[in-house]
Phi, psi and omega in degrees: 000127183246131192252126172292200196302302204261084162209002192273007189223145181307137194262002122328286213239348188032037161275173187294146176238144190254114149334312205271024191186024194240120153251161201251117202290190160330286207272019161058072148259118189286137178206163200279152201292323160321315149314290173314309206278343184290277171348278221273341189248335147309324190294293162333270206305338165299301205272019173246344163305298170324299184289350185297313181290331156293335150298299178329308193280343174308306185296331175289321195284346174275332178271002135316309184263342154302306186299305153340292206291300194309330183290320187290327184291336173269354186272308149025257170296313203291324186310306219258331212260324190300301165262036183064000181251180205255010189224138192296182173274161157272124181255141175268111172276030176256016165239341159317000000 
């Protein structure tokens, strides 16, 4: 790999760069490979971070929504019992 004039400085960290320690990233810009790999494990850690949290929240909103549904089956249930019948009421969702 041959580095011209303006390719001698990391395009990361824009210290001087060493063939023996240069790799060329995506945009085939030369840096140093300790650089690239921070850049690239950050990146990583960013996007499994992001998603750990949207899992998390994901985990909540279902268990919300576990909670919801129990409540609704006693509100229901509680129904069915108040006026006898043995079939829930029909709700119209077209006023919802």
């Amino acid at each position: 790999m041959a580095l011209d004039d303006e390719s001698k400085t990391c395009a990361i960290c824009h210290e001087t760069l060493r063939l023996e320690n240069c790799v060329i990233d995506e945009q085939g810009h030369a840096v140093h490979k300790s650089c690239y790999l921070r850049a690239v494990t950050k990146a990583k850690r960013t996007t499994y971070d992001e998603t750990e949290e949207l899992l998390q929240q994901a985990r909540e909103l279902r268990e919300i929504a576990d909670r919801l549904i129990k409540k609704s089956d006693a509100l229901l249930t509680a129904y069915n019992k108040l006026t006898g019948h043995s079939k829930s009421p029909k709700v119209d969702r077209a006023q919802d």
